[in-house]
Steps between C-alpha positions, in 0.01 A plus 500: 500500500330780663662807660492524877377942583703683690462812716721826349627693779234586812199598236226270390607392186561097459718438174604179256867474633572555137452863332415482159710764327268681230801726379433221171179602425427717202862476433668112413166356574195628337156501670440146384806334631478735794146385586624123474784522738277727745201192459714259572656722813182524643393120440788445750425710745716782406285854609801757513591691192718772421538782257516884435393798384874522282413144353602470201573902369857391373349335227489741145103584534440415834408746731509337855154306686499252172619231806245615731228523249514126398492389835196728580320359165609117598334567850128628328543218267520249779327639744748502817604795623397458860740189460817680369757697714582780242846687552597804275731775534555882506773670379656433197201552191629767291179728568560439899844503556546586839326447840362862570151490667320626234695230236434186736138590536441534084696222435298263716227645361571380160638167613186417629351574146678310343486223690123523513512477928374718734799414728863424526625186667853630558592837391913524488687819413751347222782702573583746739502852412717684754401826397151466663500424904427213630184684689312603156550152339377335872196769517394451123488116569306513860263725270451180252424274759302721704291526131470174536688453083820321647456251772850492607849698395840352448866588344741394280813682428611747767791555749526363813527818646169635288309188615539513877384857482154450303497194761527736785279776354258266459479401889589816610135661297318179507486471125543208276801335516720256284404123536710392233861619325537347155881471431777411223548149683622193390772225554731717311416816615455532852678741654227759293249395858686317740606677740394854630162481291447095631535645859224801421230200388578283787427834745213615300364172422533518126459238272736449247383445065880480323505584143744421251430155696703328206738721453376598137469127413855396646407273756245345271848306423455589112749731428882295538831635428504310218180466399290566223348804460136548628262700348369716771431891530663472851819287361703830569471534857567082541805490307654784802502212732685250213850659678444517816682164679242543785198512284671158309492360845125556585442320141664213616352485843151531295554226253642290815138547632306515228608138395468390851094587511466465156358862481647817270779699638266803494291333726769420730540870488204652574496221813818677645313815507220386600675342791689839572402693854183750419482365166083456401508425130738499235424698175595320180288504130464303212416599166336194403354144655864357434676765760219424762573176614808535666344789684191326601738173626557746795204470665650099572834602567617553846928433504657366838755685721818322279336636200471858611840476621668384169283791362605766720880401532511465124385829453692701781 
């Protein structure tokens, strides 16, 4: 089992074709268990992880960075930084809650501190803020790369309409531009990026990195509409899906497949996506060695054209 890399977007990063979601860390996994499941991640090849500054400041005493200041510790302690593809965000910490120039520049500033780098892999804004334009977020960017502190610059939750104009600003000045959109995407949800903001990556030659990849846990195929109850801080925003006859249907396509590979119906998952047009690498974590198999089974899972299909029409 070892991850094949793949290229995001038209930039010179090569990624695992999974993303390790680091949202965990500091949070339901503590730097211990988060240093396992990152070991073994990287003793299969897996180089692309993702976090942000906001990680985890929901938590009573947290104050946002505790995510991206285990993963910068784990890297001294090992060693591998050239070998890691580090994403964080901008946006959404409490101190830096908004994508003014001045904001994006001090908050990179202390995301490199704390994650002991002097660069950023992939710096995303987290979520748009519409009351700054699209040319100040764009020129405070270009200014990080031209620093040489983020190598390359990518999005996550924006409008259509908001993304092809920081595309077009961005040939239209020769500044850096988007090689990646991170969105809500998943077998359940996928009218949240297919669509208008699917046709902006195909033009701009975007890559793709879905979140929410499993839906919350959903199409990990644990949570049933009847059940038992599964302890899990994310049980919530599963249990949505429990009435939803479409969502009921994907299940069953899953365990359909699942049982015919003999692989876990999250993996199954993540293989749709993967298999999905501009689609680089799904982003899923685990909390612990037990959660990371089934995400790691991806990098041998590659599902046929009557697979996808059952997938797809189960889910439209």
């Amino acid at each position: 089992m070892t991850f094949e890399l793949v290229r995001v977007g038209r930039s010179d990063l090569h990624v695992s074709a999974l993303n390790l979601g680091g949202n965990v860390f500091g949070w339901t996994a503590d730097e211990a268990a988060s240093f396992a499941v990152l070991d073994r991640f990287a003793e299969v090849g897996g180089n692309f992880v993702d976090t942000a500054d906001a990680y985890s400041a929901w938590v009573p005493g947290h104050t946002g960075g505790e995510s991206e200041e285990v993963i910068g510790r784990w890297m001294a302690a090992r060693g591998n930084r050239d070998e890691i593809v580090v994403a964080t965000k901008v946006g959404s910490h409490p101190e830096f809650k908004n994508l003014r120039g001045e904001t994006i520049k001090a908050a990179a500033e202390q995301s490199l501190r704390r994650l002991g780098t002097d660069r950023i892999d992939l710096y995303y804004t987290h979520f748009d803020d519409e009351n700054t334009p699209v040319e100040e977020i764009i020129t405070a960017l270009d200014a990080l790369v031209k620093a040489g502190k983020v190598r390359q610059i990518a999005v996550s939750n924006i409008s259509a309409d908001r993304l092809r104009a920081s595309l077009e600003f961005s040939d239209r000045e020769g500044l850096a531009k988007y090689v990646a959109i991170q969105p809500h995407y998943n077998l359940v949800s996928r009218d949240t990026y297919e669509g208008e903001k699917a046709a902006l990556a195909v033009e701009h030659g975007l890559s793709a990195i879905p979140y929410f990849a499993l839906a919350a846990g959903f199409l990990t195929g644990k949570y049933r509409p009847a059940g038992p109850a599964v302890d899990s801080p994310r049980a919530g925003g599963a249990a949505k899906y429990l009435d939803s006859p479409s969502a009921l249907r994907v299940l069953d396509a899953l365990d359909k497949i699942s049982a015919d590979r003999g692989v876990e119906p999250a993996t199954v998952a993540l293989a749709w996506l993967k298999a999905q047009p501009t689609v680089a690498a799904p982003l899923a974590s685990a909390r612990s060695l037990d959660q990371l198999p089934a995400l790691l089974a991806l990098a041998d899972l590659d599902l046929g054209d009557a697979d996808l299909r059952l997938l797809t029409e189960a889910s439209d």
